[in-house]
N, C-alpha and C positions, 0 to 999 in steps of 0.2 A: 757291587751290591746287587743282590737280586732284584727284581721287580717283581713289585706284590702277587702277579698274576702268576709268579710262576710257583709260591709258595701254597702251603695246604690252606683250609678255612681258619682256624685259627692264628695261623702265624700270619695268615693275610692278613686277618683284621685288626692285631697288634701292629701290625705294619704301617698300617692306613692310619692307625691312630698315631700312631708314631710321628708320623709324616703331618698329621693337623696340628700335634702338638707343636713342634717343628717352627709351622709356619706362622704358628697365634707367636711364639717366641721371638722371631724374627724380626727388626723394628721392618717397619714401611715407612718409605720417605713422605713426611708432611708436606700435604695439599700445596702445589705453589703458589706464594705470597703475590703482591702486582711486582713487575717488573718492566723495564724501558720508560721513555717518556715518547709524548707525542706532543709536537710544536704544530701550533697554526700561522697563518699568514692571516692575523685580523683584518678584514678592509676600513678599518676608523680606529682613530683614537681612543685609547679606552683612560674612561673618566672615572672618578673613586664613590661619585652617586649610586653606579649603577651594581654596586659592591650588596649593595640594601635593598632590601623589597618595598621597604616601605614609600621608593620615591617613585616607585614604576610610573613612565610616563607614554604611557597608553598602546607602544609599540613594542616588538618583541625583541628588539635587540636586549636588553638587561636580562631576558631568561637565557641569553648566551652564557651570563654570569650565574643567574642563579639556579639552574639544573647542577652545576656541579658546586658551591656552597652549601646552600643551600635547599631544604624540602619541605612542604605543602602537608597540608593537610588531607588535599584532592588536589591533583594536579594530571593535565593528559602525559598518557603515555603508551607505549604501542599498543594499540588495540582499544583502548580507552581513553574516550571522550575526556572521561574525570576518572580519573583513578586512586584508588584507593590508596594513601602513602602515611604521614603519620599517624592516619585515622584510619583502623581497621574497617570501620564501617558508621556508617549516619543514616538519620532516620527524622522523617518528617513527620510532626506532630501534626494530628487527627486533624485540628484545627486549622490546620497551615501556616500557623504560627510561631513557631518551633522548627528547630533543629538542634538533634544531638548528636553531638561526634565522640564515637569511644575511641581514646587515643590508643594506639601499637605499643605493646607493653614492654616496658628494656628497651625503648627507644631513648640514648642519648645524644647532645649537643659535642660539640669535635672538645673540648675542656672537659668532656665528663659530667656537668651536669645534664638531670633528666628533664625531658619536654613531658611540662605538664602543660595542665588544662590553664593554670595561670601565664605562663607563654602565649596560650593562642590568644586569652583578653587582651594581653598587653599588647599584643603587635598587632590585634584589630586596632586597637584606643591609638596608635602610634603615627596609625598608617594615615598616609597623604598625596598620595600618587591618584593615578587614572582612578575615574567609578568611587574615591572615596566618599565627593558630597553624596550621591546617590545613596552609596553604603549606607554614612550615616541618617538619611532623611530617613532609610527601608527599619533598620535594623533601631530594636529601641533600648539594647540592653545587651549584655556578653554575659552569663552567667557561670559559675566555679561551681558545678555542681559535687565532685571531686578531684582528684590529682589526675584522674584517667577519664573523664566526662567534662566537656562543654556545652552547652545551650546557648544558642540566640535565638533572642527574642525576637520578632520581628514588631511592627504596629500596623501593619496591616498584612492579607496574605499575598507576598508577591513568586510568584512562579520563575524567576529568573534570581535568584536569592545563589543559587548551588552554580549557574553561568556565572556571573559576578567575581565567584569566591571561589568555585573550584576550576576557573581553564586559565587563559591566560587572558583574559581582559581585564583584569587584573592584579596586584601581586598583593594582596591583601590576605592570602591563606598560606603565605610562606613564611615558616614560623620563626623569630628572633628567642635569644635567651634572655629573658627578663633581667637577673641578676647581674650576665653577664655589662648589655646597655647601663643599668644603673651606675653600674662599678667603673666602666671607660668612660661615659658619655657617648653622646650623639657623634662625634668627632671624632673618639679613640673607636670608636665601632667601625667606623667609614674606614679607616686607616688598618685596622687587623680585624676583619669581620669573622665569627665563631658562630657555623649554622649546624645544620643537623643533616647534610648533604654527601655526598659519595667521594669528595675531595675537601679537604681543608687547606688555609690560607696558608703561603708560605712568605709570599712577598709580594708586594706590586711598586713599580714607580710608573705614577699617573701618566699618560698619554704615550707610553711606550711599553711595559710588558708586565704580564700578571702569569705568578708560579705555583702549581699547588700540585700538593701531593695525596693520595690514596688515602682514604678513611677508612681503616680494615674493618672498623666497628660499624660499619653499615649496615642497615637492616635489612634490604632489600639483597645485597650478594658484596660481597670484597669487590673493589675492582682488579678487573686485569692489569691494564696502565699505571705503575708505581707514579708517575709525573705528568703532570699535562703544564703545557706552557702555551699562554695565548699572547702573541708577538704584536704589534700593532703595526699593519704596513699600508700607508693609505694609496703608494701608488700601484697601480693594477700591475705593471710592466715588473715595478720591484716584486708583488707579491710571486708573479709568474714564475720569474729567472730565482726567486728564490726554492722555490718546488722543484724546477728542474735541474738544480743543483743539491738537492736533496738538504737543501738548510732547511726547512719545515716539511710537514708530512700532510698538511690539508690548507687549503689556501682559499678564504671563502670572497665570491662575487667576482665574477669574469665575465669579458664582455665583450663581442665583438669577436674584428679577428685573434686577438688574445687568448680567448674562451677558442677558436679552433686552431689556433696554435695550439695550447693541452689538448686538444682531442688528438690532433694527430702525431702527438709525441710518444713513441713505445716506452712504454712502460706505468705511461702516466694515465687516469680516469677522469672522463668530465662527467659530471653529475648535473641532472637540474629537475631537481623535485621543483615540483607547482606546489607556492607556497600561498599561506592566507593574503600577502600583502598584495594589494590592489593602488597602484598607480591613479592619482588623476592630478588633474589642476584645481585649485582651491585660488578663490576670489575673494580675499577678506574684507575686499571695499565694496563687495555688490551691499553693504547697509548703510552706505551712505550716499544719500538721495542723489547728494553732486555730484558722485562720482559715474562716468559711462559703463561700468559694473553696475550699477545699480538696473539697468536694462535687461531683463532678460534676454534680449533677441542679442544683444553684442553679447553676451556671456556662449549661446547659441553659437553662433560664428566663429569664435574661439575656438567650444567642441571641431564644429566642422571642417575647421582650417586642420586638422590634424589626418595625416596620414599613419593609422597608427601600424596598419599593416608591417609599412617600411619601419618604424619604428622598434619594432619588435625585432623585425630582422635584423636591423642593424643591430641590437643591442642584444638581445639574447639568443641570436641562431635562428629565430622564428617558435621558442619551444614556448613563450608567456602565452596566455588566452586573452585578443583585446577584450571589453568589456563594456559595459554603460552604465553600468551601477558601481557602487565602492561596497560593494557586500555582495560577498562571495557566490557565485551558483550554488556550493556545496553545504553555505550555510545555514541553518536552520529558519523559515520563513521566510529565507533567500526570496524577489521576486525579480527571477532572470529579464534584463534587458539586451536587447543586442547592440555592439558597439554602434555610435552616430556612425552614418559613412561618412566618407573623405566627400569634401563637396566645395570646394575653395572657392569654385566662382560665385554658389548661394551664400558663404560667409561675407564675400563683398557687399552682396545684396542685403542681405541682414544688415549690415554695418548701416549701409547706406539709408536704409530704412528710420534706422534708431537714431541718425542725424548725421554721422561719421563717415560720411561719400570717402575723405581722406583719409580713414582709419583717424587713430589719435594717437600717442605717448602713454602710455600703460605704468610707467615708472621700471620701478628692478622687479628683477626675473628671479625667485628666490628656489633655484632647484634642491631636494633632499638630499644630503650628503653622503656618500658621495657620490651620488647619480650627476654629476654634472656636465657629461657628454649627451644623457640624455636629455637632459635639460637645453642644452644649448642646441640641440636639433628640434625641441617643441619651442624654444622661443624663435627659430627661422620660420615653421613651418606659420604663425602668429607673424612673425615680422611679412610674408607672403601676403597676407592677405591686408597688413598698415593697419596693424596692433604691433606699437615701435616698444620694445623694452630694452631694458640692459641686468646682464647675467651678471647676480653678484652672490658670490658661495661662500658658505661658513662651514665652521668645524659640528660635525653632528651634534655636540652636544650643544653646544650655541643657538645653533638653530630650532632646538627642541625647547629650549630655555625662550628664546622667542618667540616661537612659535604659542609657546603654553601663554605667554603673558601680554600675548596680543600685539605686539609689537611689528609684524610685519605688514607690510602693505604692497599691493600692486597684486603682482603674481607669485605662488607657490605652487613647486608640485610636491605634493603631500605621498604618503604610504603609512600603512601600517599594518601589521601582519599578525597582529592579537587573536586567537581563537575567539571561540562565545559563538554566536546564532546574529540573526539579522539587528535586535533589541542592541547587542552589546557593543555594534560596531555602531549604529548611530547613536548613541547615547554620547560618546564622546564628541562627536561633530556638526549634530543638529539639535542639539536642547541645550537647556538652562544652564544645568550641570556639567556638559560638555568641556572637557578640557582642552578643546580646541576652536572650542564653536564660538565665533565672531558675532555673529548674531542669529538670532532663531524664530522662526514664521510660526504664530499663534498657533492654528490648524496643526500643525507637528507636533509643539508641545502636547496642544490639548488630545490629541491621537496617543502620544509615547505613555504619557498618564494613564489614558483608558487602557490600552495593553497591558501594562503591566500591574492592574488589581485583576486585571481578566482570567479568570480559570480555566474557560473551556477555550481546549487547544484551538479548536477550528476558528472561533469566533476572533481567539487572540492573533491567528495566524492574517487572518483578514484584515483589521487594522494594522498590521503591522506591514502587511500590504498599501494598505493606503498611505501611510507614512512614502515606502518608498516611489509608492509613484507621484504624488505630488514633489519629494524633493527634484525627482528625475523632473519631473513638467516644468518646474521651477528655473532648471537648470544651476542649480545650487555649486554642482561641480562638474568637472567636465573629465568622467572617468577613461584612464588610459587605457591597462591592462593587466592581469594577475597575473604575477610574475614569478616566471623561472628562476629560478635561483642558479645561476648556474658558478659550480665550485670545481676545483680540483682536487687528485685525490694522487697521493704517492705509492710508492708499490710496498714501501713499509708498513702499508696500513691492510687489515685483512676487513673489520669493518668499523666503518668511519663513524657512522648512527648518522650520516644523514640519511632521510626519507623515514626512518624508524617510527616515526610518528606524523600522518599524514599530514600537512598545512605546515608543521614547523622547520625553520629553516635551518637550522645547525644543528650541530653534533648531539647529541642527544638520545635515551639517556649515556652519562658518561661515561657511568659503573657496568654499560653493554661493550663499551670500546675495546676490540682487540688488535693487539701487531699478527704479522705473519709470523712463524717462525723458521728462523736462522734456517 
């Protein structure tokens, strides 16, 4: 056949068209669908609570679950704070009273029905997790303005209404199907949960593995990943050898020489984004008068019996930030402290001071699951100084469950790694409302109060200041370090989504996840 160039002007240009007809003729292979799966090496037991939004309990492990179920209203994501997801956009009324969210239109639930505006009432009115007393005291009303518009009311104007409801301090903007809940119950929902997120359910059995597959009907993009599987493996050693056997493809929480064992294995990645969760000890008997917690100077001695330096090392390579406060440098109103130094002989002194020449018996040691190597190196460093305890570990959800119901005593080391600003991380641990807070000092409340009617940033920033320097005076807790995360990563994987969005610590978003290829 000739080449159009070598033909006259007309027969060329019959040529050329010849050749576009040709090509419009021709099928093209369709866009490809997801394919492969990707397994993880979970570090915990995965529980069927954490399937629902509506129970979020104040820490970020259940957005493990619900970035891929599940989607928000506003929720972070890279590059955004809050970002924009089944709500194209919202706006605050003149007033400050008000807010309106126009929902993302042809947005459906993984069953096919559509997220309306009567979805987002229901799963506010539903909701019972972290920040919901609060929610409900701010919030006066959920209103259907139509199928594609919501309103809430507020009853007074609070400036932290959109922290609350669009990051991750809590799960209260991650939206349920009304009909569907009605139709299963509270129960059948827990069990096959239908959200409106980048994977739907396929299978789970409780405290060992959870299966789902690609929602092509997503709004945001098809995913690449036809299957994602999250495996539940609590022991670091099994997660390890399980990655470097190529049975799972990301392995999260690695510590120690383990964490440089994967480093220095070819083929394999260690990762460790610095994530929101901040490490400290929690003292839930400093509220009662009897107890030697109740003394600020022994809570003092505690902090300073800790070397957190070694600490770190030991557990995370050296890559966490120690710290002094339990709210973030990076977070909004943040007011940076620098960690207590190591100071073991003035802890004696301290002791000795508040009446405890011989240290005393502290009860059990209740370290977060499953940090419990680090735990058992802060109750040496306490046992050092005669703060005598004994280490006694539960299963994450257990401990969250107690934790929330007040039930622990002695010593805890707490985390939690929820987005929001300085407001949303004390809210849960030093006020009224607090879902974790044991008891609460006047002066805090009445400070948490004025901030949050408060409008003008500056003014608001300052109390909220003063908040955290009294609880630090206090010695209320005794912060460790914001912590690295540090995970692996297998050579199947081209990217993982961890760091994708700064503070959060897993994979995320799902529907970003890609394999190499072959």
């Amino acid at each position: 056949m000739n080449h159009p160039r070598t033909l006259g002007p007309i027969a060329r240009r019959l040529a050329l068209w010849g050749l576009v007809a040709l090509a419009l003729l021709t099928p093209t292979p369709a866009s490809a669908g997801p394919e492969g799966q990707l397994t993880w090496g979970v570090h915990l037991s995965l529980v069927t609570r954490w399937l629902d939004p509506a129970e979020m309990e104040g820490i970020l492990t259940p957005f493990l679950f619900y970035y891929a179920l599940h989607d928000a209203l506003v929720k972070p994501m890279p590059g955004h704070a809050m970002g924009p997801s089944l709500a194209e956009s919202w706006t605050m009324g003149k007033d400050a009273l008000s807010y309106d969210f126009v929902l993302r239109k042809g947005v459906r639930f993984h069953n096919g029905d559509p997220v309306t505006a009567e979805d987002v009432k229901f799963t506010f009115e539903r909701y019972k997790g972290a920040g919901g007393k609060l929610l409900r005291e701010k919030v006066r009303e959920v209103q259907v303005v139509d199928p594609g518009r919501v309103r809430f009311h507020l009853r007074e104007p609070w400036p932290d209404f959109m922290t609350f409801y669009g990051t991750s301090a809590t799960g209260a903007g991650w939206i349920v199907p009304k009909k569907y809940v009605d139709k299963v119950g509270e129960d059948g929902f827990k069990k096959a949960p239908v959200g409106a997120g980048p994977y739907r359910f396929v299978s789970f059995t409780p405290g060992v593995e959870l299966v789902l597959e690609a929602f092509e009907g997503y709004w945001r993009k098809t995913p690449s990943v036809k299957r994602l599987v999250l495996r539940a493996m609590p022991e670091e050693t099994t997660r390890a050898a399980a990655l470097k056997k190529g049975e799972v493809d990301i392995v999260y929480l690695l510590s120690g020489p383990v964490a440089e064992e994967i480093r220095r294995t070819p083929g394999l990645r260690l990762v460790a984004p610095l994530v929101a969760g901040v490490f400290w000890l929690d003292f839930p008997d400093q509220w009662d008068p009897k107890s030697p917690w109740h003394e600020p100077r022994v809570r003092l001695a505690a902090s300073l019996a800790i070397d957190r330096q070694a600490v770190n090392a030991a557990e995370t390579l050296g890559f966490s930030q120690p710290t002094g406060s339990i709210v973030p440098r990076s977070f909004e109103f943040a007011l940076p402290f620098d960690p207590p130094r190591y100071d073991p002989k003035r802890a004696k002194e301290l002791l000795a001071e508040a009446g405890y020449p011989d240290g005393f018996d502290a009860g059990d040691f209740h370290p977060f699951p499953p940090y419990f190597s680090m735990g058992e190196a802060l109750a040496g460093y306490l046992q050092a100084v005669g703060i005598r305890t004994r280490i006694k570990t539960m299963e994450r959800a257990a401990f969250q469950t107690a934790w929330r119901e007040k039930t622990l005593h002695g010593v805890l080391l707490g985390i939690t790694g929820a987005s929001g600003n300085a407001a949303t991380r004390l809210e849960g641990y030093v006020t009224k409302t607090g879902i974790y807070a044991y008891g609460v000092l006047p002066e805090v409340e009445d400070l948490f109060h004025r901030q949050a009617r408060e409008l003008d940033r500056k003014k608001r920033g300052a109390l909220l200041h003063q908040i955290q320097k009294v609880v630090h005076d206090h010695v209320l807790h005794a912060p460790i370090y914001q912590l690295a995360f540090l995970c692996g990563i297998g050579p199947r994987v081209a990217e993982s989504g961890m760091g994708l969005m700064p503070g959060f610590a897993y994979s995320a978003p799902y529907e970003d996840l890609t394999l190499r290829t072959p």
